[in-house]
C-alpha atoms as an extended CHARMM CRD file, in Angstrom:
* protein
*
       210  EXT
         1         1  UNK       CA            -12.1400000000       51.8230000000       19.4240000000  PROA      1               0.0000000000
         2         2  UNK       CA             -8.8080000000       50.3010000000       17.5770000000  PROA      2               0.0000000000
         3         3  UNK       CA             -7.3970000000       47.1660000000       18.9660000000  PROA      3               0.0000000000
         4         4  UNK       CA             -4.6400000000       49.3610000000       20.7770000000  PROA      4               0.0000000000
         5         5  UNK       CA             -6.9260000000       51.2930000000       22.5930000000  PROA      5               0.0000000000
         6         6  UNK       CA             -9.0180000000       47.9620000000       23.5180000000  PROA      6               0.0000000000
         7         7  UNK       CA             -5.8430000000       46.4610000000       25.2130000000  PROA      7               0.0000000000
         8         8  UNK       CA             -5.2010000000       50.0800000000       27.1000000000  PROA      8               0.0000000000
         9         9  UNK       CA             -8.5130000000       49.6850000000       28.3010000000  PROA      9               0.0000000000
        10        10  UNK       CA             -8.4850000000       45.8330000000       29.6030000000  PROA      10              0.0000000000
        11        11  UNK       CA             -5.1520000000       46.9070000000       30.8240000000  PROA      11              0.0000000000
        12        12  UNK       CA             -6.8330000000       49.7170000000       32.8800000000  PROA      12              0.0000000000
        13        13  UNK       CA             -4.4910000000       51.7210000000       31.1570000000  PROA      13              0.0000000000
        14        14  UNK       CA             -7.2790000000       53.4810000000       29.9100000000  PROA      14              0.0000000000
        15        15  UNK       CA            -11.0630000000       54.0290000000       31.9640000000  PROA      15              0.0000000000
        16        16  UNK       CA            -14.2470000000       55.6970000000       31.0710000000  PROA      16              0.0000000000
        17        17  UNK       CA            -14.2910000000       58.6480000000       33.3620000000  PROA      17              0.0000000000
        18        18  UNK       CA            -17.2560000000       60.3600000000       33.9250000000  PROA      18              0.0000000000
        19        19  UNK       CA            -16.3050000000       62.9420000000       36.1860000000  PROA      19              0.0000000000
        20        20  UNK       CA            -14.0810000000       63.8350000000       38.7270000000  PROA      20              0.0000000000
        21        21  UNK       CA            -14.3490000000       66.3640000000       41.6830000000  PROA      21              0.0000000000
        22        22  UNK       CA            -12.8070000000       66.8110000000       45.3250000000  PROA      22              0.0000000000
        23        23  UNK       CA            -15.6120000000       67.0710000000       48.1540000000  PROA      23              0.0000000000
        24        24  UNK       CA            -16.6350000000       65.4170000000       51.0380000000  PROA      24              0.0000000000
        25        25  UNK       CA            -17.7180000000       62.0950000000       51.1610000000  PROA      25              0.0000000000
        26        26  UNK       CA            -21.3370000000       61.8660000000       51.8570000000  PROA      26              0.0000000000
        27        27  UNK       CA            -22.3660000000       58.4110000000       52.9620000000  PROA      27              0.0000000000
        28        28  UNK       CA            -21.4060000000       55.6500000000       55.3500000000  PROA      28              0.0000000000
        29        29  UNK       CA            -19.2420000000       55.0870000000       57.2650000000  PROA      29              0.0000000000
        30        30  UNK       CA            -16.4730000000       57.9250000000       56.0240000000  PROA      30              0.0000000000
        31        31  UNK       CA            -19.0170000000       60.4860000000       56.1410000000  PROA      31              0.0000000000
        32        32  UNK       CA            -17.7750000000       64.0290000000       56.3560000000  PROA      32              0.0000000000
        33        33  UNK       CA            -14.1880000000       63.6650000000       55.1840000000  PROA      33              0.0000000000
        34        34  UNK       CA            -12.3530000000       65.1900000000       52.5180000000  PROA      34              0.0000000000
        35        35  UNK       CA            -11.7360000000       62.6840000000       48.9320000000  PROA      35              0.0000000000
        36        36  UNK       CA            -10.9510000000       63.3160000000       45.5430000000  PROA      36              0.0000000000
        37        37  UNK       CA            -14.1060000000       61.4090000000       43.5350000000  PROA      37              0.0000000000
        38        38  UNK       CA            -13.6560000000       59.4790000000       40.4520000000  PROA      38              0.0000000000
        39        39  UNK       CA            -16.6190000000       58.5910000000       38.6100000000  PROA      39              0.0000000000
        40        40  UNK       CA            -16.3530000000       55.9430000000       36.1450000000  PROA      40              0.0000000000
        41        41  UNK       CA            -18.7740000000       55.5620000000       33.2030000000  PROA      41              0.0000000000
        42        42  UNK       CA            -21.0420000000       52.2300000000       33.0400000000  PROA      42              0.0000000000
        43        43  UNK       CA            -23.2410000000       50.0220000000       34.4560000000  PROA      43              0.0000000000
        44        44  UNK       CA            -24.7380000000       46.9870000000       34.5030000000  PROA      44              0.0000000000
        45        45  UNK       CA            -27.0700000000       46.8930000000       37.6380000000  PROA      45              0.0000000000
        46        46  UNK       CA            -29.3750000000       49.7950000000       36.4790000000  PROA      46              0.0000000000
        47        47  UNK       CA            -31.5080000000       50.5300000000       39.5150000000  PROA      47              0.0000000000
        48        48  UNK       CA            -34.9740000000       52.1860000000       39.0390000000  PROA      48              0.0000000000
        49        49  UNK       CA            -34.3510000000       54.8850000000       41.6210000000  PROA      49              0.0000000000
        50        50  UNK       CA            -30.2930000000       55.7320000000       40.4240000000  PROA      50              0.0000000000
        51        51  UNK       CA            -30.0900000000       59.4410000000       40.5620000000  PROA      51              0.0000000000
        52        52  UNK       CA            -27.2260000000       59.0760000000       38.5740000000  PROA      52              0.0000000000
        53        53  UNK       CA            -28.3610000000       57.5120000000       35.0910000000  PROA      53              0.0000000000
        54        54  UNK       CA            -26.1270000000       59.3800000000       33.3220000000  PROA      54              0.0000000000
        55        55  UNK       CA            -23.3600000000       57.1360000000       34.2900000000  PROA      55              0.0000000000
        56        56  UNK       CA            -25.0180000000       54.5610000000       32.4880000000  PROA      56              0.0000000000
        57        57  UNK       CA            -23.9860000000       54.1380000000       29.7490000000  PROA      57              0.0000000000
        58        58  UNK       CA            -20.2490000000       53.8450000000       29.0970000000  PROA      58              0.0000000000
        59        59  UNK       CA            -20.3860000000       55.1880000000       25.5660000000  PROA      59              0.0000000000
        60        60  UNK       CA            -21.2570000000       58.6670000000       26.3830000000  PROA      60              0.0000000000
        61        61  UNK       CA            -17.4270000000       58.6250000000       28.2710000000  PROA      61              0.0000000000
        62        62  UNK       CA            -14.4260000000       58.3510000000       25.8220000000  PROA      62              0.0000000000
        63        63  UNK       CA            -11.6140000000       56.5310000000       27.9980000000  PROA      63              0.0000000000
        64        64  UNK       CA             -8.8750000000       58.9470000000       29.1930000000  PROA      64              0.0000000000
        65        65  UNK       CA             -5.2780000000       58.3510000000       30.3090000000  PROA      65              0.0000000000
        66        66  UNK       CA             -5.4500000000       56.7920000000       33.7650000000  PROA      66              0.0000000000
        67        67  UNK       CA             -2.2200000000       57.9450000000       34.6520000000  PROA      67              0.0000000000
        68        68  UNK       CA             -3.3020000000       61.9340000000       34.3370000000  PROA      68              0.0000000000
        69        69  UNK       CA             -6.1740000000       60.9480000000       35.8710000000  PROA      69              0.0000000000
        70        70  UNK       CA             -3.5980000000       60.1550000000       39.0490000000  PROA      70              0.0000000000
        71        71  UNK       CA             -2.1380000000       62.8150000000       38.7270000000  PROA      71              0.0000000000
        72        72  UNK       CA             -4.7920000000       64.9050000000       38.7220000000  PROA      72              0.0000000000
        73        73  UNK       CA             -6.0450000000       62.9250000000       42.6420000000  PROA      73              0.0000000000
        74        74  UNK       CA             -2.8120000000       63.7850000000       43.8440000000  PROA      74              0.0000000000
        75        75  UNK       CA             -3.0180000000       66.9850000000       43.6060000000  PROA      75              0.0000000000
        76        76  UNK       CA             -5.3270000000       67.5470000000       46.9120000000  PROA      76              0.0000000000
        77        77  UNK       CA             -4.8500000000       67.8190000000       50.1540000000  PROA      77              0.0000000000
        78        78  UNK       CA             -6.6250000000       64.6290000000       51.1250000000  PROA      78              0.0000000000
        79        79  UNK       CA             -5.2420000000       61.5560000000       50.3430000000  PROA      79              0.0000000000
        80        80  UNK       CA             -7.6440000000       59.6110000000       49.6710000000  PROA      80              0.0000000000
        81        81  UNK       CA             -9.7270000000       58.5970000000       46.4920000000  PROA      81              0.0000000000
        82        82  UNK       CA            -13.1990000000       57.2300000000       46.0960000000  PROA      82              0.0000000000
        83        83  UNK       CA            -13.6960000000       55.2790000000       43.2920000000  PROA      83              0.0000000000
        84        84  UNK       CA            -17.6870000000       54.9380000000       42.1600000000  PROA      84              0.0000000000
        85        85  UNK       CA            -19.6660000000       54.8900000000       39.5330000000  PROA      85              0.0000000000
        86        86  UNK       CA            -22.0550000000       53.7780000000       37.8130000000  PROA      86              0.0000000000
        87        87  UNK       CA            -20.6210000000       50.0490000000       38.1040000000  PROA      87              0.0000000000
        88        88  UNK       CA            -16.6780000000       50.4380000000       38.5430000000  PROA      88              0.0000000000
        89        89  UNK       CA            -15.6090000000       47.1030000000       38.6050000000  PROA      89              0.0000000000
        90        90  UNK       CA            -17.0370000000       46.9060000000       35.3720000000  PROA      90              0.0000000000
        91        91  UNK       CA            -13.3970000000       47.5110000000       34.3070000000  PROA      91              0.0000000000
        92        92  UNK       CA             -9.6550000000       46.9340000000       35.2730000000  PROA      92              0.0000000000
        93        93  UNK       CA             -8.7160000000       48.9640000000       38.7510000000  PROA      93              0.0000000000
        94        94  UNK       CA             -5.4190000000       47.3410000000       38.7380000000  PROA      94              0.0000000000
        95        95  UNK       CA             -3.3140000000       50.0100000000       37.0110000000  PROA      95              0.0000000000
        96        96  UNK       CA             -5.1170000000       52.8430000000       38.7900000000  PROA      96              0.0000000000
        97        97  UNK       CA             -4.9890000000       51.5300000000       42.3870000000  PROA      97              0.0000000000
        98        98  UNK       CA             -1.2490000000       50.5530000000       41.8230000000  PROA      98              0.0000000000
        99        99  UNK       CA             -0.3790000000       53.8700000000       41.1110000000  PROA      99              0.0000000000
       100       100  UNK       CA             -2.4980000000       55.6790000000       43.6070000000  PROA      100             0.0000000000
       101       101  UNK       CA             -1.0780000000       53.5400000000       46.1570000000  PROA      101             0.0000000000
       102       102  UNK       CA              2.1580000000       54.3540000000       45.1640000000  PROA      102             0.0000000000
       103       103  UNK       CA              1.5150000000       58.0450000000       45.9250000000  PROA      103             0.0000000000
       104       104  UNK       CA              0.4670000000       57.3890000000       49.2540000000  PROA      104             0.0000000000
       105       105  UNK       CA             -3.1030000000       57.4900000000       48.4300000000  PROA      105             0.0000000000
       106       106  UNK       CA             -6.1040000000       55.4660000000       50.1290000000  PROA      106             0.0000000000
       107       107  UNK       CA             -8.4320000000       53.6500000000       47.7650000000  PROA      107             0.0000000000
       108       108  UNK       CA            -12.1650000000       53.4460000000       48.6810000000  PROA      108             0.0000000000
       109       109  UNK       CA            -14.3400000000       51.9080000000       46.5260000000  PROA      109             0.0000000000
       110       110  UNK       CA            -18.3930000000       51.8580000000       45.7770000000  PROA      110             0.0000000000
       111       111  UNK       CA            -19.8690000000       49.0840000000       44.4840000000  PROA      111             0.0000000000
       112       112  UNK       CA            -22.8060000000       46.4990000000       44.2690000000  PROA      112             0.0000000000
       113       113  UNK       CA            -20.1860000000       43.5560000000       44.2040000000  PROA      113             0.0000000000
       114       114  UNK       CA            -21.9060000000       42.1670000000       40.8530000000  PROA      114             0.0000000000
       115       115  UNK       CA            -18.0280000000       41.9130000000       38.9730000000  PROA      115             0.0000000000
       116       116  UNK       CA            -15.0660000000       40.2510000000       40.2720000000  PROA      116             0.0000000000
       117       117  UNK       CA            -12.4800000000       42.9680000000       42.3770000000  PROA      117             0.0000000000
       118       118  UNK       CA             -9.7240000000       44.3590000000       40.5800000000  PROA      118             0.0000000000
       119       119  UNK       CA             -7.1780000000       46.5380000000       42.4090000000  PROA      119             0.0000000000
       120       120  UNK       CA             -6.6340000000       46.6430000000       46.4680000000  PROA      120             0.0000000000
       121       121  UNK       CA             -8.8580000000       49.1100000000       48.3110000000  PROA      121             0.0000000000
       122       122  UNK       CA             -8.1110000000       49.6940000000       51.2550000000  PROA      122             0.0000000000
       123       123  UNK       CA            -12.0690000000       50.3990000000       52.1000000000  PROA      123             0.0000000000
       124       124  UNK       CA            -14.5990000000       48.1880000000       50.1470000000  PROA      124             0.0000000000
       125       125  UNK       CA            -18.3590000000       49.4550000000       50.6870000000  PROA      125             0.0000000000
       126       126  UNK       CA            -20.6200000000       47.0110000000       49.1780000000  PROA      126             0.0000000000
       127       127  UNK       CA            -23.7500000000       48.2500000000       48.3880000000  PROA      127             0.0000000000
       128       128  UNK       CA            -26.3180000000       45.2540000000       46.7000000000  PROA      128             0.0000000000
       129       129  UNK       CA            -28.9100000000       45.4030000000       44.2720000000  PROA      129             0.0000000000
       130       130  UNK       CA            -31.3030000000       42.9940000000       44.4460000000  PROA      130             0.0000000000
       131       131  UNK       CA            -31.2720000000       42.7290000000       40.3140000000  PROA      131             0.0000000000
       132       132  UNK       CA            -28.0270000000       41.6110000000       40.4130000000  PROA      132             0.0000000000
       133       133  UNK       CA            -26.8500000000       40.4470000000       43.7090000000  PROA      133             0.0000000000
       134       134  UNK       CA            -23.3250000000       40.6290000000       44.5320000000  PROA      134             0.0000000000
       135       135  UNK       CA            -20.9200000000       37.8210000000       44.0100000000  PROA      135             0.0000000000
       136       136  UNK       CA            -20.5010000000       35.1300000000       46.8830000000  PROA      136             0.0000000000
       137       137  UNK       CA            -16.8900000000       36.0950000000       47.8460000000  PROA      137             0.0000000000
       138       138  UNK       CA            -17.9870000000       39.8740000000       48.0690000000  PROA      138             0.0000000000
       139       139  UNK       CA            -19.4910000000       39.4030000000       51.4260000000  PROA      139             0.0000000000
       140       140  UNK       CA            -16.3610000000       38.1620000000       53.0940000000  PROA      140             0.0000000000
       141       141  UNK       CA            -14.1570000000       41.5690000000       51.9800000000  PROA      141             0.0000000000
       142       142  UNK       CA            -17.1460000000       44.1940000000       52.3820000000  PROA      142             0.0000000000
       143       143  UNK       CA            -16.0530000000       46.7260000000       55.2340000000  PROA      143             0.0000000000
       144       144  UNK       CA            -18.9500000000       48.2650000000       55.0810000000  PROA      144             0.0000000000
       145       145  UNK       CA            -22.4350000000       47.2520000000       53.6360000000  PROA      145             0.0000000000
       146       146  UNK       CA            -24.9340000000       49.7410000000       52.9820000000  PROA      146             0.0000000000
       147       147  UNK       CA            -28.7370000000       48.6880000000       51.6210000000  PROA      147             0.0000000000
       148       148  UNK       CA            -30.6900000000       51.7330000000       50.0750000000  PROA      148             0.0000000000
       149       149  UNK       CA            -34.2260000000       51.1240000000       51.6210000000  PROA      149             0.0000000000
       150       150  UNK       CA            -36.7360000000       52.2450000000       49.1470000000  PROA      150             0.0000000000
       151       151  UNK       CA            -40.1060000000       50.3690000000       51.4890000000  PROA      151             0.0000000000
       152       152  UNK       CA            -40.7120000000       48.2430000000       53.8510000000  PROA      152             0.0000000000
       153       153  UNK       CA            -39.7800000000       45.2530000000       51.7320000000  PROA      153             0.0000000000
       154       154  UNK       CA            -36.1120000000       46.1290000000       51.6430000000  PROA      154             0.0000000000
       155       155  UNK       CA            -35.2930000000       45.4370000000       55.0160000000  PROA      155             0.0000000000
       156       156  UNK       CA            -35.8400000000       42.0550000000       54.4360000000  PROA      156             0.0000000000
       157       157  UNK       CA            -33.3290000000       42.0740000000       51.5920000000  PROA      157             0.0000000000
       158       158  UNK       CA            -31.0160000000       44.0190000000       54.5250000000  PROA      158             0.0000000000
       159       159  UNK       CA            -30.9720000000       41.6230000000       56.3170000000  PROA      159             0.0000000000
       160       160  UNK       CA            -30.3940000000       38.7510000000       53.5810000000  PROA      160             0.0000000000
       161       161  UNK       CA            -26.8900000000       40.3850000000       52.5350000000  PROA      161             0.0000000000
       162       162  UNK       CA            -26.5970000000       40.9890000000       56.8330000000  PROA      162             0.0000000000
       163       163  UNK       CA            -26.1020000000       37.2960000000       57.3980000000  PROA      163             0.0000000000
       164       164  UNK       CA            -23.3620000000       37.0180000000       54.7580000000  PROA      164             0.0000000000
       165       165  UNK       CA            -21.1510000000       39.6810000000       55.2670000000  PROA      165             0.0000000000
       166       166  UNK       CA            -17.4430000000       39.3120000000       57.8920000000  PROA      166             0.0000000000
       167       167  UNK       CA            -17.5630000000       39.6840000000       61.4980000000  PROA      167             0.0000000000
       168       168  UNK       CA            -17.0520000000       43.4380000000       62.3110000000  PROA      168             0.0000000000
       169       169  UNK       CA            -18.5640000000       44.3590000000       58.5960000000  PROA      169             0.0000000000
       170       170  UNK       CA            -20.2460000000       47.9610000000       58.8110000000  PROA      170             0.0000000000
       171       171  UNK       CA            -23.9600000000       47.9990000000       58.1800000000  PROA      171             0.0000000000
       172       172  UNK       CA            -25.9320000000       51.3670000000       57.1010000000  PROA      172             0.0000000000
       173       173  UNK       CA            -29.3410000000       51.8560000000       55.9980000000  PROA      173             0.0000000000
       174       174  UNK       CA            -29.9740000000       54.6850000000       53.2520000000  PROA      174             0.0000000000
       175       175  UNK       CA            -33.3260000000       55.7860000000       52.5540000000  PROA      175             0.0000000000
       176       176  UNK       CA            -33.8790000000       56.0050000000       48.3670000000  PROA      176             0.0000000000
       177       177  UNK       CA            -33.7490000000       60.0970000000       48.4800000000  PROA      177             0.0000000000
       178       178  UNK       CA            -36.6110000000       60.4620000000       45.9680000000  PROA      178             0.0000000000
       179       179  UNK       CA            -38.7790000000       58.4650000000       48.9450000000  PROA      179             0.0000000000
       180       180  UNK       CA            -37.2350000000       59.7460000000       51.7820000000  PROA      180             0.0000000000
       181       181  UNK       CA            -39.6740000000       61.3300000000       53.5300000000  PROA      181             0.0000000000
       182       182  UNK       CA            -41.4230000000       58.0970000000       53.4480000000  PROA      182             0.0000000000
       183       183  UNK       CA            -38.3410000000       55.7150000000       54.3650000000  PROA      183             0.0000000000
       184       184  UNK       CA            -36.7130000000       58.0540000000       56.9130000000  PROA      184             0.0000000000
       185       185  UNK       CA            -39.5010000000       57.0730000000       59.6560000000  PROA      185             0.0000000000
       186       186  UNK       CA            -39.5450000000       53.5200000000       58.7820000000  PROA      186             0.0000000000
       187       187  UNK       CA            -35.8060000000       53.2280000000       59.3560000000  PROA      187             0.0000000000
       188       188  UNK       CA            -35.2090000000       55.1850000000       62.2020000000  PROA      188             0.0000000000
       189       189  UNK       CA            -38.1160000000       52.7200000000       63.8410000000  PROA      189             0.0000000000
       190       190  UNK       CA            -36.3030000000       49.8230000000       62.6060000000  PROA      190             0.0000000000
       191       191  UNK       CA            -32.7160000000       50.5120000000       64.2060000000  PROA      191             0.0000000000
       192       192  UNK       CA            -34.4570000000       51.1760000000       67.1670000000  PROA      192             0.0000000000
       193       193  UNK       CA            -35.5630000000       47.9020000000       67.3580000000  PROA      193             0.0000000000
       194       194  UNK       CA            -32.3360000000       46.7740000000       65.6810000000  PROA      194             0.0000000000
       195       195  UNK       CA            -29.3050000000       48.5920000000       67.0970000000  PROA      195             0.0000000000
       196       196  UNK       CA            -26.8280000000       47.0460000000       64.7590000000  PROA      196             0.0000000000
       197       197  UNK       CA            -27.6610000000       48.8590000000       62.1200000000  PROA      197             0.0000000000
       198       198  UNK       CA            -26.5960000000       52.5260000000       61.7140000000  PROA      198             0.0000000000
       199       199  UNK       CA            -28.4930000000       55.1910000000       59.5950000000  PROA      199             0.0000000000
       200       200  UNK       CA            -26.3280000000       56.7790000000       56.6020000000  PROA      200             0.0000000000
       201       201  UNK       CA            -27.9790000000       60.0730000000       54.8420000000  PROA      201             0.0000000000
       202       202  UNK       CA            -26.9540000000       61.2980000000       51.4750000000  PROA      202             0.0000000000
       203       203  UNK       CA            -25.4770000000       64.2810000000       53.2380000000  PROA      203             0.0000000000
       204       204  UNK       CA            -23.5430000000       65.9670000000       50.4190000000  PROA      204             0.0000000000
       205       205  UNK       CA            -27.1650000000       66.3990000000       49.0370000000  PROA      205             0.0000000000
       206       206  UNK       CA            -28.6070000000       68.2310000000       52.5280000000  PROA      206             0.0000000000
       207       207  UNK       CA            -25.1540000000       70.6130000000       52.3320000000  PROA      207             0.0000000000
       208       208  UNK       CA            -25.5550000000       70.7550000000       48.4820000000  PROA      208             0.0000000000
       209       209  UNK       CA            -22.3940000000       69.5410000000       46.9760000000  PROA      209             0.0000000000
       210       210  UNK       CA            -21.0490000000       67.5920000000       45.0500000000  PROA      210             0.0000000000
């Protein structure tokens, strides 16, 4: 990449898209509505049970025009973009929130919290990884935390992130969906026993989309 194409991309100017699709969201707490979906290319968490490796590596990605990626989100009836990844804070969201905002747009963003926030979501899910934790100040602008629960002992991580997140923060338990049929008992038990939690299911997967 040439040194102009360097400063696009610091700039934001530029991002590594993986894909991009309009659906419904599938987790948490904005389960069931409509978003346009941009995937960005990259990560540096690298979780044993992703189900989306692919996204891993930033390489595979060529960075494309952020602006026709705008105006490609803008297109939809729903205005509202989810911004994931692979790791998207691995890059600049300045330029791209800044001019989805300024279409009227709502910004929702997936992430593990390990790199500093660039942009202005107006939804922050925070989802942590206990190989690299999120960053302190994460906790206090989370709206909604959700911990994937893989066995028993990552409840105990739940609950870890649970005493450093805002008053009023969302909190979901996922089951891992390779081990769900193993994990869905073992949460359902726990929120019995601890009501603030809610359960979130990958349901895009159960209706088979995207």
């Amino acid at each position: 990449m040439d040194n102009t194409a360097d400063s696009l991309l610091s700039e934001g100017k530029l991002l590594p898209v993986m894909e991009e699709f309009y659906t419904l969201q599938g987790e948490g707490f904005n389960t069931g509505q409509a978003a346009y979906f941009i995937r960005i290319g990259g990560c540096d968490v690298g979780c044993s049970w992703c189900d989306i490796r692919e996204s891993w590596d930033a390489r595979l990605y060529p960075p494309v025009n952020t602006d026709e990626v705008i105006a490609r989100a803008v297109q939809y009836p729903a205005k509202a973009v989810v911004i994931t990844g692979g790791e998207p804070l691995n890059y600049n969201l300045g330029y791209l929130s800044q001019g989805l905002r300024k279409r009227g747009i709502k910004i929702f963003i997936e992430t593990s919290g390990s790199q500093p926030l660039s942009g202005t979501p107006d939804w922050i899910c925070l989802s942590p990884k206990k190989n690299s934790p999120p960053l302190d100040d994460f906790f206090l602008k989370a709206d909604e935390l959700k911990v994937i629960i893989r066995d028993a002992d990552d409840f105990i991580w739940a609950e870890e992130n649970m005493k450093k997140v805002r008053m009023g923060c969302r909190l979901y338990l996922q089951p891992e969906w390779s081990q769900r049929n193993t994990t869905m008992p073992l949460i359902i038990s726990y929120i019995k026993q601890n009501p603030r939690w809610v359960i979130s299911l990958q349901s895009h997967k159960y209706m088979r989309i995207p």
